[in-house]
N, C-alpha and C positions, 0 to 999 in steps of 0.2 A: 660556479656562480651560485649565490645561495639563493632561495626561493623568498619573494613575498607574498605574506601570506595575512589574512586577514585576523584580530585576537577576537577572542569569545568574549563577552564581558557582562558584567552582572546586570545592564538596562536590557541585552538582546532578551532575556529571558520571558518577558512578558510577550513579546514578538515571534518570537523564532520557536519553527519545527526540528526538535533535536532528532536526528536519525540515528539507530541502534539498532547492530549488526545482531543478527540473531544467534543464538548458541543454546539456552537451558530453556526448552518451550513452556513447561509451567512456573519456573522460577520467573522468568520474563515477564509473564505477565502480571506481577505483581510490580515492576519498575514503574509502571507507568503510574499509578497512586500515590508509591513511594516518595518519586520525584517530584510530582503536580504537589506536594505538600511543600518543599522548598521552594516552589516556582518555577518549576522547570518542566518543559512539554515535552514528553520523549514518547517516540514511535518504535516500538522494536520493528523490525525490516523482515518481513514473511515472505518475500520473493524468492523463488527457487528456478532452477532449469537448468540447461546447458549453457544460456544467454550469459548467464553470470561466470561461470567459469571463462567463458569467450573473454569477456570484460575485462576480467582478472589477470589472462595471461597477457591483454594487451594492454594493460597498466601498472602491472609488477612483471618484475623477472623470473624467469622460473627456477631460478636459484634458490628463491625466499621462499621459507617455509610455504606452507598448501594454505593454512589457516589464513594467512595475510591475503593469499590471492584470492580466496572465495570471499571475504570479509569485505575486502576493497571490491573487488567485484558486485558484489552485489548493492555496494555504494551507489558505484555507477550506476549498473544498471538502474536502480531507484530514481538516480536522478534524470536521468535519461526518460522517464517513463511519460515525465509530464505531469506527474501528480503534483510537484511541490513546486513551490512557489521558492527561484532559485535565489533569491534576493531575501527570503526570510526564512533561512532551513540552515543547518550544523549538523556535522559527523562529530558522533563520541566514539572513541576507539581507547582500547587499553593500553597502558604501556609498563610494561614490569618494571623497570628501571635496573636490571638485572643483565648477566653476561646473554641474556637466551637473545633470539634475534627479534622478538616483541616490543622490544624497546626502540626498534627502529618503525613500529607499525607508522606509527605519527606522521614522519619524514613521508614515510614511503605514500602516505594516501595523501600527503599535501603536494606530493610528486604528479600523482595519478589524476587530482581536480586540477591542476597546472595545465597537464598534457590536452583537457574539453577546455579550458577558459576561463574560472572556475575559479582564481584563485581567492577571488571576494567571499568564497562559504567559507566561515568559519570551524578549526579543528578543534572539539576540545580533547582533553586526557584525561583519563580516570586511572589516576596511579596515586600509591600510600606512600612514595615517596619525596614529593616536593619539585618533581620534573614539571614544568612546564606553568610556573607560576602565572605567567600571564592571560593562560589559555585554559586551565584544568578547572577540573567540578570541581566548588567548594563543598568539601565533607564537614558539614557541622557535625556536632555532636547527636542532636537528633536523629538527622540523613539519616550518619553510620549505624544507629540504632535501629530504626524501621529497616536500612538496608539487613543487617545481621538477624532482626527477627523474618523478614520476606528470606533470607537465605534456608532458615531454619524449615521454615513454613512448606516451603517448597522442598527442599531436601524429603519432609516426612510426605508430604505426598506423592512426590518421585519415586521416593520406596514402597508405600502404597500400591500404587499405583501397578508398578512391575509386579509385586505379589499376587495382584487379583487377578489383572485383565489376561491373565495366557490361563484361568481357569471358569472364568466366567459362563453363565449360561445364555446369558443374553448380549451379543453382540452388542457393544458400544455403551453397555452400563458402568461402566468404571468409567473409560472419559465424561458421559456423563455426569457421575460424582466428584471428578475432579473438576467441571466447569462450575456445577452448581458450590462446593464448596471453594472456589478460586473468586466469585461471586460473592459470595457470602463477607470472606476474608478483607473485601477490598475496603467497603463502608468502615473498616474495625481500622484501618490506619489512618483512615482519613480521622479518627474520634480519638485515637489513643487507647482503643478493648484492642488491640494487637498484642500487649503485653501479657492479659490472660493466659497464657502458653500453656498449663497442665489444662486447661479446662478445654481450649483449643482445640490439643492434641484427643483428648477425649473424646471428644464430637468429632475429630476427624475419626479416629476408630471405631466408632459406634457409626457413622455411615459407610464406611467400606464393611466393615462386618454384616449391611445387611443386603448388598449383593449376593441374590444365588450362585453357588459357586458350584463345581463339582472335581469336589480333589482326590477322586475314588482315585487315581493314577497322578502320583506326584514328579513334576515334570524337570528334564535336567534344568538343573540352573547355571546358565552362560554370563559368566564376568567379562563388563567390557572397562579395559584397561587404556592406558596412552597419553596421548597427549591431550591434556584438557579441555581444548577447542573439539576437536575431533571425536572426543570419547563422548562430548555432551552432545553436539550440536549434529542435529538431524541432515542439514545442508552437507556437513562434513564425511559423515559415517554413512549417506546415501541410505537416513531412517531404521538402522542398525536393529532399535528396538522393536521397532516392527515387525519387520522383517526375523525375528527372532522366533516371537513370538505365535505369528503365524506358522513356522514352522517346528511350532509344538513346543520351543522351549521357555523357560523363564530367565528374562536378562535380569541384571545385578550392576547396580551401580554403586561406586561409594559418594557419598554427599558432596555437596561442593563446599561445604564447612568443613569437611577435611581438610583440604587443599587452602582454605584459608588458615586454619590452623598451623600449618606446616608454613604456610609464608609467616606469622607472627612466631610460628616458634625457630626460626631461622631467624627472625629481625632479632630476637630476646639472644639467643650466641652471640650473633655478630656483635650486640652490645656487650655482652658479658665478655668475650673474648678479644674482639678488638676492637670495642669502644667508638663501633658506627651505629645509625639511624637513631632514636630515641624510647628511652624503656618504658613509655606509654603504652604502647603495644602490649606490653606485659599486662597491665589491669582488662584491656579489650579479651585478652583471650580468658583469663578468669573468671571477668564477670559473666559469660558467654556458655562458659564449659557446664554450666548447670544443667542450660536450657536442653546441651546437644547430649553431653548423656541422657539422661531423660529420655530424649526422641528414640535414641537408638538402641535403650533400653527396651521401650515399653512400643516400638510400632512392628510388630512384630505379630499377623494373623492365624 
């Protein structure tokens, strides 16, 4: 029996608390301006515990990937908590539209608000393939822009970021410069100076460079690799970088502009070879590849 379930639609927006499952901690926090520029309120979801895992396994199955269960998990729990007002609040959840089992995220969390009551919150989809017209974020043109420069943005301070703080002299100066410049960044997309990027980038290098640092002993450097939820997302890897960290090494992440590049340059075959999704994709990644050589050129302490 199929589910009913309530659509997201362009009037809740003025209304409604969109909840977003947490995964990249400083790229996240750039969502929230991103989106408040197309009209749209979104909360990334900071709760953590064992509560959420409890949640998870008792509204997915433990078949389905981990990512789904801590995701949807910590849905719940949020909604459970009594913060939100359940009559004007929304899940955004991704969905690749692809063979992986993320494409079932959707189903499966419109399953798990079914099981409380629940079915009146609306789901939406954040997917670049055209799944779930009735329900999904509209990507204007804009959006995908602020979205791919907040991608950028966050990528070079995430590298940043691991580069300084396992050398630091002062406990807690590096998260420091990444709140104050995550601060700094947000007024610039509300305005349209978000596009500055070399000049940007600059000023981010000129404030991690003038952290004391002491690199008399150069520290191994640990690549965290996998699955994408998992590898970002601190709820997932049980704070991986931290925990690295403190024990003396330096973690390594690759961007998450990788990982979008590699979805657009798999959309750009699948066109050229057999003639599915559309070769739009193509100009996205071009006009794009400037800004991210550049980053990964030049952030480098």
């Amino acid at each position: 029996m199929s589910l009913e379930y309530t659509l997201f639609n362009s009037d809740m927006k003025k209304d409604y608390t969109i909840l977003v499952p947490s995964m990249l901690p400083i790229h996240f926090r750039l969502l929230t301006p991103v989106f408040a520029k197309s009209g749209y309120k979104l909360e990334v979801l900071t709760n953590e515990g064992e509560q959420v895992r409890e949640e998870g396994l008792a509204h997915v199955h433990n078949d389905t990937c981990y990512p789904a269960l801590l995701v949807i998990g910590q849905m719940i729990d949020a909604l459970k908590s009594g913060k939100y007002d359940i009559d004007h609040v929304a899940c955004a959840i991704t969905q690749t539209a692809g063979g992986c089992r993320a494409s079932n995220y959707l189903s499966l969390l419109r399953k798990a608000l079914a099981m409380e009551g629940w079915q009146r919150i609306p789901c939406l989809s954040a997917n670049a393939n055209g799944l779930e017209k009735g329900s999904s974020v509209e990507f204007t043109m804009p959006l995908i822009l602020r979205i791919l420069y907040g991608a950028l943005y966050g990528d070079a301070l995430m590298w940043l970021s691991n580069q300084v703080k396992p050398y630091e002299l002062e406990k807690g100066a590096t998260d420091k410069a990444v709140n104050q410049f995550i601060d700094e960044l947000i007024p610039m997309f509300e305005h349209g100076a978000y596009k500055q990027s070399k000049r940007i980038y600059k000023k981010m290098l000129e404030m991690f460079k003038t952290i004391p640092q002491d690199r008399s002993q150069i520290k191994i450097r640990i690549g965290i690799v996998g699955e994408i939820y998992m590898k970002y997302s601190p709820l997932g890897n049980q704070h991986l970088e931290d925990y690295l960290i403190e024990e003396g090494f330096e973690p390594v992440l690759s961007g998450v502009m990788d990982f979008a590049l590699y979805c657009v340059e798999n959309s750009i075959i699948d066109y050229e070879y057999y003639h599915m999704h559309e070769k739009k994709s193509l100009y996205i990644q071009y006009s794009k590849r400037c800004d991210y050589a550049y980053a990964k050129k030049h952030l480098e302490i």
